[in-house]
N, C-alpha and C positions, 0 to 999 in steps of 0.2 A: 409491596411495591410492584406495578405492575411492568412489565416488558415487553418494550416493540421489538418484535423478532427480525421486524423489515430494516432494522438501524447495525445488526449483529452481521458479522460475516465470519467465514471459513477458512485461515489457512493451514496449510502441513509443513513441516520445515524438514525435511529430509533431500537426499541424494540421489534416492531410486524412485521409480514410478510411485504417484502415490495409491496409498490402500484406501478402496471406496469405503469410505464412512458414509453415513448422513445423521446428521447435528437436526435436532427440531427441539424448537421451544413452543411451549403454548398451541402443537399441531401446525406451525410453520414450519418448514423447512430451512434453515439456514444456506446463504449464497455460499460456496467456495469461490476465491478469490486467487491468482498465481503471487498479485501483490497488493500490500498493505500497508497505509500510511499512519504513524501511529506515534504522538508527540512530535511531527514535524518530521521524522526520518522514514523513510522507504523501506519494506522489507519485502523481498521474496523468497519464493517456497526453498529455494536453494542457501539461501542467505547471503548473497550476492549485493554488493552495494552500488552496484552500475547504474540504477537507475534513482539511485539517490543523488551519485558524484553529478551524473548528467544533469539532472534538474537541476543543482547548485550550480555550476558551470554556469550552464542558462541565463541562471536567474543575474549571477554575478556580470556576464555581458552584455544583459539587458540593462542595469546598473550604470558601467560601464559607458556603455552608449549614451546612456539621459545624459552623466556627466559630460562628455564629450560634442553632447551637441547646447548644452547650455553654455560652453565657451567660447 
């Protein structure tokens, strides 16, 4: 099976600075990322869900809205 290396990304989940790695498949280098979406949920390098709550929020006042203005 072969692998697009350009599809893979990078994160670290730790609390301190992260340790430079570099990830290569196939003589690509893999992107690191601070955050990553993955089944639908947000994650960042801290593991902090703020910007998962926030995008639902969002999504839910956008919601929200349609209903309110179809009435």
């Amino acid at each position: 099976m072969k692998l697009n290396a350009s599809e893979y990304k990078v994160i670290s989940f730790n609390h301190r600075s992260s340790v430079p790695t570099k990830y290569v498949i196939n003589g690509t280098e893999l992107k690191k990322v601070e955050i990553i979406k993955d089944l639908g949920v947000c994650y960042d390098s801290y593991m902090l869900f703020d910007k998962h709550i926030n995008n639902k929020i969002a999504k839910a006042y956008g919601m929200l809205g349609l209903i309110m203005s179809t009435n």
